[in-house]
C-alpha positions in Angstrom: 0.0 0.0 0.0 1.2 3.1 -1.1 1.4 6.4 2.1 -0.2 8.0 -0.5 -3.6 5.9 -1.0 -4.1 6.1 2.6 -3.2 9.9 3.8 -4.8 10.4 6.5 -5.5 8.3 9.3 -2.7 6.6 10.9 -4.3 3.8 13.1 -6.4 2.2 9.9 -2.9 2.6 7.6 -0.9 0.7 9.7 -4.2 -2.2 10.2 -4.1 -2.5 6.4 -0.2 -2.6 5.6 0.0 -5.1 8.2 -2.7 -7.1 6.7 -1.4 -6.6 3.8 2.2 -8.1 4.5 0.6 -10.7 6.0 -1.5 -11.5 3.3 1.3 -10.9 0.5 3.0 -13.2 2.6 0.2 -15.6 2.7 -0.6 -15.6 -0.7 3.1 -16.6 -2.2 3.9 -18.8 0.4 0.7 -20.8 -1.0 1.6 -19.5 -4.7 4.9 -21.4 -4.1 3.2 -24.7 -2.4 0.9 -24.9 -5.4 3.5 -23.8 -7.9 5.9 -26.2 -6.3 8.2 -27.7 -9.1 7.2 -24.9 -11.7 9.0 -22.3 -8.8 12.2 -24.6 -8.5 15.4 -23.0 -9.5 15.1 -25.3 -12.5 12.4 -23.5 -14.2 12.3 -20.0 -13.5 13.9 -17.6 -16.1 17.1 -16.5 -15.7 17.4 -13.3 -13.7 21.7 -12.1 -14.0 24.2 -13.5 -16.1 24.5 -17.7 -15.4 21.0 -17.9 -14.2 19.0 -20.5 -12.5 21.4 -23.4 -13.4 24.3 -21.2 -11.9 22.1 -21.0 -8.6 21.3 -24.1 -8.5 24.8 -25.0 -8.4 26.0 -22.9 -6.3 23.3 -24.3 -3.8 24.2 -28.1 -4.4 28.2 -26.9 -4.5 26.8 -25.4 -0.6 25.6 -29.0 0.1 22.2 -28.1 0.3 19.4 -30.7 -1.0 17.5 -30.7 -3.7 14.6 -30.2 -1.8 16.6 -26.9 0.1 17.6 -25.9 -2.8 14.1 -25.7 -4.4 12.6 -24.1 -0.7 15.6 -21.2 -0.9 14.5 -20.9 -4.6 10.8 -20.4 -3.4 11.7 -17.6 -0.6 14.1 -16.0 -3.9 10.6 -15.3 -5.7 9.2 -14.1 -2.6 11.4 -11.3 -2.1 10.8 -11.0 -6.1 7.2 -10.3 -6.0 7.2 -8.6 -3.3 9.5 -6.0 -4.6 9.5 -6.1 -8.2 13.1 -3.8 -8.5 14.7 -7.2 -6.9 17.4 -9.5 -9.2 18.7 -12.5 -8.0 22.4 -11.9 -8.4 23.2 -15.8 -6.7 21.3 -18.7 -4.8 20.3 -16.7 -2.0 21.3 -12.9 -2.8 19.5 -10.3 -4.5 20.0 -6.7 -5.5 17.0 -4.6 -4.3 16.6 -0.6 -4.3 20.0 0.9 -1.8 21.7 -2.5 -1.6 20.8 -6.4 -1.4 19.3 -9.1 0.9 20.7 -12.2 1.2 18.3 -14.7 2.8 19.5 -17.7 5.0 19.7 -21.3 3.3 17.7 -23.6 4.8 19.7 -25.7 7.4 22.0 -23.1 7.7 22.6 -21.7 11.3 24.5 -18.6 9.7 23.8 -16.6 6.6 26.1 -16.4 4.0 26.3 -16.1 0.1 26.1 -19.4 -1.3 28.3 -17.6 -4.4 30.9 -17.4 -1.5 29.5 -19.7 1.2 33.1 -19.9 2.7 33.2 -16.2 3.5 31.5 -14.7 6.4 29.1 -11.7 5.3 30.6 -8.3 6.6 29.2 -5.1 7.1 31.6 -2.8 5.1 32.7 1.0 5.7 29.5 3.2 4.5 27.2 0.6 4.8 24.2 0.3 7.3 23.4 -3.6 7.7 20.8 -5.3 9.0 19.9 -8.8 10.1 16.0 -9.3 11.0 14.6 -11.8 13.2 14.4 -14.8 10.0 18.4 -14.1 9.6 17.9 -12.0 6.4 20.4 -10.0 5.8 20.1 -6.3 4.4 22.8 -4.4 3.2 22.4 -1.0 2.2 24.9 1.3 0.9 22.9 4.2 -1.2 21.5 7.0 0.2 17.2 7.0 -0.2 14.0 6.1 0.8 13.6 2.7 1.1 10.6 -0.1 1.7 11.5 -2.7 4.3 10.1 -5.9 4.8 11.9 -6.8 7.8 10.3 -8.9 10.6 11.0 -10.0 14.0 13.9 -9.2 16.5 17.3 -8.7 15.3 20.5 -6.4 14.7 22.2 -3.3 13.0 25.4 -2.3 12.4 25.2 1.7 11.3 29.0 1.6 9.8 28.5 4.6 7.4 31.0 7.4 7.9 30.8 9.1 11.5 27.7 11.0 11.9 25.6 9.6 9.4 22.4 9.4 10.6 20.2 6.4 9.4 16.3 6.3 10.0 13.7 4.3 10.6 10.4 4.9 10.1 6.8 3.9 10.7 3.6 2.2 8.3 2.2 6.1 8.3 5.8 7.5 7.3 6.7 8.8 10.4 10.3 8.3 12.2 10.2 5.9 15.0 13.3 6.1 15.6 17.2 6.6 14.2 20.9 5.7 15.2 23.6 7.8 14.2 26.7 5.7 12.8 28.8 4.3 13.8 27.3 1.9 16.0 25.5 -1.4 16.4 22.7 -2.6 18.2 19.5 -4.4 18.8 15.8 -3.9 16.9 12.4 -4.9 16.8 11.9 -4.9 12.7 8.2 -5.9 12.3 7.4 -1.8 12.9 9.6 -0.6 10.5 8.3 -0.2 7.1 10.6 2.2 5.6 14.5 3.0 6.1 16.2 6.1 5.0 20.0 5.0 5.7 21.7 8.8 4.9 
């Protein structure tokens, strides 16, 4: 739902953009159970250079099954749909509007990029990262106004050049709250809707 469709009263916004990330959420997780095989990294069209075969190696090269493999491949077109500026740039990792996401592989305890799955992810100088409470990681690193689809409990780490301040803000477009870099620390994502991170 766009702040602009529902200027006006605050309380009913943030009922319906709730609802609706439920329901968007809802609706491809059942999209993907119906879809099932016609979602697997084996069928979907290439989105970057390599495409789907490329993923899917690089998720069998990760030692994830075929069956992981085709569930990371389902949360991929997730993020996809639900923000249609997203390209899957390797298994798990997609570009999106100020950075990427990389999502955890399933049976993973720690997220990394299956094209690098011995490399730890790092949060690097100018960037403000993010990891929610499902262990998707954001990393952004261009200025803007961004959407955020973050959920549960997790961390930040505001490393963007000393007194940058990044922002967090409500359903209704207002700030809730923002850190100035650098710095780390603990959040609550599900009430952050959109991030400004300069």
């Amino acid at each position: 739902m766009h702040l602009k469709e529902a200027h006006g009263q605050p309380e009913e916004k943030t009922l319906k953009r709730v609802s609706f990330r439920r329901t968007a959420g809802l609706m491809a997780a059942a999209a993907a159970l119906i879809a099932g095989p016609t979602l697997s990294a084996h069928a979907v069209t290439p989105a970057a250079p390599g495409g789907q075969q490329t993923y899917a190696a690089q998720a069998r090269s990760a030692g994830l099954t075929d069956r992981q493999a085709d569930e990371l491949q389902r949360q991929v077109d997730a993020v996809r749909a639900q923000e249609p500026q997203a390209r899957q740039t390797s298994a798990n990792t997609l570009d999106i509007p100020g950075g990427t996401v990389t999502l955890p592989a399933p049976g993973r305890s720690e997220t990394r990029s299956l094209a690098s799955p011995g490399t730890a992810l790092a949060c690097g100088n100018g960037h403000l990262c993010i990891t929610d409470g499902r262990g998707v990681n954001y990393d952004y690193y261009r200025c803007g106004y961004y959407d955020f689809n973050g959920v549960g409990d997790g961390t930040f780490n505001n490393n963007q050049t000393s007194g940058t301040r990044a922002r967090f803000y409500n359903s209704d477009g207002s700030e809730r709250w923002s850190h100035v870099a650098k710095g780390t620390g603990t959040a609550s994502w599900t009430p952050v809707f959109h991030i400004r991170p300069c």
